[in-house]
N, C-alpha and C positions, 0 to 999 in steps of 0.2 A: 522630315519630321512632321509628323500632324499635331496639331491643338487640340487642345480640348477645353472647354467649358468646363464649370463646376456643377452645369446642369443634369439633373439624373439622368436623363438619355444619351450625355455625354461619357460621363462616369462609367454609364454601363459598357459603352464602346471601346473607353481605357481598359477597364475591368477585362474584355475577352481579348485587348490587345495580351495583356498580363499571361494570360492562362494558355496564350496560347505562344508563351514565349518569345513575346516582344518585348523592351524596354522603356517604361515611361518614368519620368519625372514627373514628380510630384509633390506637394509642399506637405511639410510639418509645421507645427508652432516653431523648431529649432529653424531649419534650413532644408531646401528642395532635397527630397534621396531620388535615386536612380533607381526605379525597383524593376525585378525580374520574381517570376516563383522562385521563391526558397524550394523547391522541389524539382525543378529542373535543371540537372548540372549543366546541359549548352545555354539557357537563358542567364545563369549566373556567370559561366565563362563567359558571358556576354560584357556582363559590366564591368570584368576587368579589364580585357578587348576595348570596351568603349572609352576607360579613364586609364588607362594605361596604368593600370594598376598592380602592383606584386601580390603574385600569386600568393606569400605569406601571410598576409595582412585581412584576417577575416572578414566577414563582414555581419552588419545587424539585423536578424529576424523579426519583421514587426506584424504585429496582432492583431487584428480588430475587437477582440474580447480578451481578458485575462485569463477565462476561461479555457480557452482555448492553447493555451501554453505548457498544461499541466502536459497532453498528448507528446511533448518534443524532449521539456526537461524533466530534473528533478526542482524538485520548490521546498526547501528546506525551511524552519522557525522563521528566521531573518527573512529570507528570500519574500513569505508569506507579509509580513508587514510589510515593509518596505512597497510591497505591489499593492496594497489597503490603502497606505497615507501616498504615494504617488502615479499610480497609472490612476487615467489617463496621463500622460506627462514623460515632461526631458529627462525621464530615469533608464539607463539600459541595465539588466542584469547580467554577470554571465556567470552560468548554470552550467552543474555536468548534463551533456548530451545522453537521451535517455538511449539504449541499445537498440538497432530494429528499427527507427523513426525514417520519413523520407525526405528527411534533410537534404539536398544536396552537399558532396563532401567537400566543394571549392567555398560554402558559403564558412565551413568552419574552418581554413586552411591545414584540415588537417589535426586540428585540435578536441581534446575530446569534452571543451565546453560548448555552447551556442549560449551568443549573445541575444536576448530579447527585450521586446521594449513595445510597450503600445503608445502610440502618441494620440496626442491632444489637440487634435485639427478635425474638425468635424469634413473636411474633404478627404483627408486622411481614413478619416476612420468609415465615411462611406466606403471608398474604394476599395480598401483591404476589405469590408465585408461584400461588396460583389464582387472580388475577384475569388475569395473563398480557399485561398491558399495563402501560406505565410509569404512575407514580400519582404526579401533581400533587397536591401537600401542603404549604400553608404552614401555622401552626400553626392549631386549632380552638374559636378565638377570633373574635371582633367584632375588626375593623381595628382597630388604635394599641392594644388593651386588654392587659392582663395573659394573657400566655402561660397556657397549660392544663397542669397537670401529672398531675391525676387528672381521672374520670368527670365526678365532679361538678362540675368547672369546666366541661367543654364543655356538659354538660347546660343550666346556670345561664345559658352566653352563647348556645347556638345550638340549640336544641330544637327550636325554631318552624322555623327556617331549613333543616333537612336531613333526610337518607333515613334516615340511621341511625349509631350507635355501636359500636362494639366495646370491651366493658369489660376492658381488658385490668389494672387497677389503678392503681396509680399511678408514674410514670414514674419511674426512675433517676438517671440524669445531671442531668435539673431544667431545663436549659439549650439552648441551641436550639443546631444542628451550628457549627461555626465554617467559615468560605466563606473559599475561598480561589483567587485567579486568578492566572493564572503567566504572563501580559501583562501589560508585557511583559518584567516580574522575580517572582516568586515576590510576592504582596500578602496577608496577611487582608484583606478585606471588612469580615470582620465577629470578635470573636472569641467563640470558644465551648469546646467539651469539647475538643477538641486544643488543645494550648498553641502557643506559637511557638516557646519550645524543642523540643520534639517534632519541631516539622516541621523546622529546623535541624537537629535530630540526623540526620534521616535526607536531609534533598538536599544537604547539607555544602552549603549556602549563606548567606546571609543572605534573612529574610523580612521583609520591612516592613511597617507596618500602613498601609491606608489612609487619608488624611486625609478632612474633611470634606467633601462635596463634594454638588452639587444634581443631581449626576448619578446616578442609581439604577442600578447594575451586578449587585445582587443583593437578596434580600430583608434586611430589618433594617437600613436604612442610612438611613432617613428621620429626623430629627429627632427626632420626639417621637412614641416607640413605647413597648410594653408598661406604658403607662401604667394605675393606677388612677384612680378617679375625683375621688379628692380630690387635695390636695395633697401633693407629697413635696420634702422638705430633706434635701440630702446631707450627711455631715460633720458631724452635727449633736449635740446633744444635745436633747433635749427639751423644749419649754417649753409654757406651760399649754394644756390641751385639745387637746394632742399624743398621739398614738401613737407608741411608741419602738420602733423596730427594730434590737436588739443583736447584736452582735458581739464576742463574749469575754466574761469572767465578769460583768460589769455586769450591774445588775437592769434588766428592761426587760420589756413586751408578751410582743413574742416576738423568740428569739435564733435567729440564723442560726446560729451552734454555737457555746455556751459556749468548749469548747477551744479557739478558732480554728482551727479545721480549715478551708480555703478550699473543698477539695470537697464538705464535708457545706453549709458555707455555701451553696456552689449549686446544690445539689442541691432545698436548702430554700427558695431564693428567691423562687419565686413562688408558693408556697403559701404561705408568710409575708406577699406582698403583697396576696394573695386576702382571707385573715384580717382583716389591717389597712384595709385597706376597708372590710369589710363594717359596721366600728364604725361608720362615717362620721364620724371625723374625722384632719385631717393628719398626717402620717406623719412623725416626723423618723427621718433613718437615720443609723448608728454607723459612723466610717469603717471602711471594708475594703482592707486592703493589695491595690495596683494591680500584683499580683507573680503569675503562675502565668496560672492560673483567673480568680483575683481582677481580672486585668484583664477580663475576660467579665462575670464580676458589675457592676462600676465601670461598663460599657459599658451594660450593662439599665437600671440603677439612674439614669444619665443621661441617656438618654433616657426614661424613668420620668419623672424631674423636671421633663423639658422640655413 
């Protein structure tokens, strides 16, 4: 696996790794994606190949202009706000797939939406604009495992497996975008760094969350994701030959934020389940109010356990 700098003669060498169907990690404000062209089906069959991924579970088209979006989907009322009050940003939409476009058809498994999303990383938003093709990235991780927030998570899971990295440090937000489809009412998918008041504020509607469902419409909806390798109790307090993951002033391991702060909490989320792993042994976790954000975290953390 080669590195890369966040410097532009760097960038540009990531960028024609890209285009010419190699595999690079790279960071968002959420967490590192794995990108390949969305336009070339052996480069996306690549990142399932690399994370051991099911072929169902689509994956996110990301954009360096919003602009530029219009060429793939359809952008309906909603759709149009929604990308005004949050792109640049951890909002993904998912769009009917316009006919004729050069999608690859492994990035949509087969589905006739395409999820997209510009992010809010100016290393981000370099690269996708020299690579100059949309860039399939789901996060850059081994399938079901603990999300990547710095270098050295992708390193640790996928070294062996890809073309290259961009060390851009370590991510912001912590969290992966939050998905949202507007078939055929305004839905989260999944939730993440936009809240659902947020997106209420601005379609003056009501947005419902998704239920359970075995039907995969976007990434993060499988059961038992972002797991470590041991075991995790939610709700919990500690008992012997536990590892304790705190929330608010309690002694513990490590605390997702003393002050309960819900943002720094998931900000710090997967780096704190990186950590607790690596001791090798079970993890109990300290409840976290199901309010804001906190329902994002509750939502990881749950499938986490499962």
């Amino acid at each position: 696996m080669r590195e890369f700098t966040t410097a532009p003669a760097d960038l540009a060498q990531a960028a024609a790794l890209l285009r010419g169907g190699g595999l690079v990690a790279f960071p968002t404000e959420t967490v590192y994606g794995l990108g390949a062209d969305a336009c070339n089906e052996d480069a996306v069959r690549g990142i399932y190949a690399a994370k051991g991924r099911p072929s169902f579970n689509p994956l996110i088209a990301h954009f360096a202009d919003p602009a530029q979006v219009d060429a793939f989907v359809e952008t309906p009322p909603h759709a149009r706000q929604l990308m005004a009050a949050f792109w640049p940003g951890p909002l993904t939409l998912v769009l009917p797939l316009k006919h004729g476009t050069a999608i690859a058809p492994s990035v949509t498994a087969g589905l006739p939406t395409l999820a997209v999303r510009v992010p809010n990383h100016p290393v981000a938003r370099d690269l996708l604009a020299l690579a100059a093709t949309p860039i399939a990235a789901p996060s850059a991780n081994p399938s079901g495992r603990i999300s990547p927030t710095t270098p050295d998570h992708v390193r640790d899971g996928l070294s062996e497996q890809i073309g290259g990295l961009v060390n851009g440090g370590p991510c912001t937000v912590g969290l992966e975008s939050t998905i949202v489809t507007l078939q055929p009412t305004p839905t989260i998918l999944r939730p993440g760094g936009v809240t659902r008041a947020a997106l209420q504020d601005v379609l003056g509607c009501a947005v419902e969350f998704a239920g359970q469902t075995d039907h995969v419409q976007a990434p993060g909806q499988l059961a038992s994701h972002y797991a470590p390798r041991v075991a995790v109790r939610l709700n919990a307090t500690p008992g012997p030959g536990e590892s304790f993951l705190g929330f608010g002033p309690d002694p513990c391991d490590i605390n997702l934020s003393p002050s309960c702060d819900l943002q720094e909490a998931a900000g710090n989320l997967f780096a704190a389940l990186h950590a607790l792993d690596a001791l090798g042994q079970p993890i109990a976790v300290a409840p976290i109010p199901d309010t804001g954000i906190g329902r994002a975290i509750n939502d990881r953390l749950r499938r986490a356990a499962a």
